[in-house]
N, C-alpha and C positions, 0 to 999 in steps of 0.2 A: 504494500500500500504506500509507503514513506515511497519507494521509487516510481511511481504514477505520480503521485504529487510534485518530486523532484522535477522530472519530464514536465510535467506541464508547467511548472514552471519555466524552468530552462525553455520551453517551446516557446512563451509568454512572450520572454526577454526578448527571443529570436524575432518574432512576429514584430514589437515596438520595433527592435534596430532595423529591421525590414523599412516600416512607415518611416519609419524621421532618414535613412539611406534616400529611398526615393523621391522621398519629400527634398532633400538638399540636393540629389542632384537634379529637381525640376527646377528650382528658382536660380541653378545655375547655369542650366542648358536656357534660360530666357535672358531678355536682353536689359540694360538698364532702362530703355523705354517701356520695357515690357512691366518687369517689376517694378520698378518704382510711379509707374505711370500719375497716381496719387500726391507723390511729392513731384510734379512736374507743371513748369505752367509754359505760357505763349512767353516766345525770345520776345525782347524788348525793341520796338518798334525805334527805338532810339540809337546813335553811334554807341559801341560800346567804349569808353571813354576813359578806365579805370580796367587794370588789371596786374596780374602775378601769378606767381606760380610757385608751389609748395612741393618740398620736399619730403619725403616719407620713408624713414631707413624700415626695413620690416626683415624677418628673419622668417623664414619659413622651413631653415633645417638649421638647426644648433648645434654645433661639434660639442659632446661633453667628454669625461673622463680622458682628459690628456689625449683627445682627438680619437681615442677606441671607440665612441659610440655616440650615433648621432638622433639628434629627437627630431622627429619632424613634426610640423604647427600650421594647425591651420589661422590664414590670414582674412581676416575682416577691415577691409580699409573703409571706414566711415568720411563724409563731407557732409558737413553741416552749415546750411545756410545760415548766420549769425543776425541778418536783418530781421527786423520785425515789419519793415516796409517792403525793401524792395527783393527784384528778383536775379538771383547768381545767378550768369553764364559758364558753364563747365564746358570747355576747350576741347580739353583732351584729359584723358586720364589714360595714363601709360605705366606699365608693371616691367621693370627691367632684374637681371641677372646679376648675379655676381661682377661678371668681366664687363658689365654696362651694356650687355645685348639687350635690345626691347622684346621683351618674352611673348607679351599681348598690351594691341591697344582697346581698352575696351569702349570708346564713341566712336561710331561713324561719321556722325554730324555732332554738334554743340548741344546742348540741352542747359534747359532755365528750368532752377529752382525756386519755389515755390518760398516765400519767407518761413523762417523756422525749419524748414523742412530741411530732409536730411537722405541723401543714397546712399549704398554700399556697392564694393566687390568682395569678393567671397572668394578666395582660394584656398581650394582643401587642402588638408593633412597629406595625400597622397600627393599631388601636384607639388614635386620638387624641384620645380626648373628653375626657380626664384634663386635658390643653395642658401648659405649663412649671407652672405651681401647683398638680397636682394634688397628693392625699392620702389615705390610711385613716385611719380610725377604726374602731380594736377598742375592744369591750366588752366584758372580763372578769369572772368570778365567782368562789368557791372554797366552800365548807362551812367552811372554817376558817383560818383561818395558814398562807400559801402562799410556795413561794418567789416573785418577781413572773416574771410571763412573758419570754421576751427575743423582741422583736419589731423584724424589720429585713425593707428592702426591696432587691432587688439589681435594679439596671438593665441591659442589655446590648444595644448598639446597634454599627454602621456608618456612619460618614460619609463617603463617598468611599471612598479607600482604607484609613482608621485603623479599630480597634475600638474599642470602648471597654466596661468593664464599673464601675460604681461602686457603693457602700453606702448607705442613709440610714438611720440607726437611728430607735427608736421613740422616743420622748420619754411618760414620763406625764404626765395632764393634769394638774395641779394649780392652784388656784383663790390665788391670788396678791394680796394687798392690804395695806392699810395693817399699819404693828405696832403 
């Protein structure tokens, strides 16, 4: 009897990781127009007259134990429109490699945010092409005087038995030289 209830347990578990599997790889086989379509609004009819673009370190595979054993992580790169008025233009958002190859660009075209509103990329725990040095790059725009965007990446992996979950925020580029 204890073994029937084991099994169905164990099948329980099986069946969840089944739904939330399927479930993650559908909102990521769609596109950011697709998904986020809710936090999206009409481009601004106006020149886009204000812009930049942020930096994003992310790690999507961690060398641990003196380089014998590597975690890999999945990456959640959040953008968050900071305006309570107006509406972000997102450029490009680009995912590069270690060696600074562009892995994936994920727009085709620009897309406006919606104030407050906020899209994600998603790249799983299995998708290693990113290595220990990968990175985003967003390209922002605005019509006018914007609050700046807040742009952060969340990681969330398992190594053995530990979890682990950590932040890297976005850095703007800024062009640095003599005074």
């Amino acid at each position: 009897m204890c073994h029937i209830r084991a099994a169905g347990f164990i099948l329980a578990i099986l069946a969840t990781l089944s739904i939330h599997t399927s479930t993650a790889r559908a909102q990521a086989a769609g596109s950011i127009e697709q998904n986020f379509a809710g936090s999206l609004t009409a481009m601004p009819a106006e020149n886009l007259a204000v812009s930049g673009t942020f930096y994003v370190p992310v790690y999507s595979s961690v060398s641990m134990s003196a380089g014998r054993l590597r975690g890999d992580f999945s990456v959640t790169l959040s953008i968050h429109n900071a305006s309570e008025t107006k509406p972000l233009v997102l450029k490009r958002i680009a995912y590069f490699d270690t060696s600074g190859k562009m892995v994936e660009s994920y727009l085709k075209t620009p897309v406006a945010l919606k104030p407050f509103s906020t899209i994600e990329v998603f790249v799983a725990a299995t998708d290693v092409r990113g290595g220990t040095g990968a990175n985003f790059v967003v390209d922002w725009a605005a019509a006018s005087e914007i609050a700046e965007p807040a742009v952060e990446a969340l990681m969330v992996g398992s190594v053995g038995p530990g979890h682990y979950a950590f932040i890297s925020q976005g850095r703007p580029i800024k062009l640095i030289g003599k005074n």
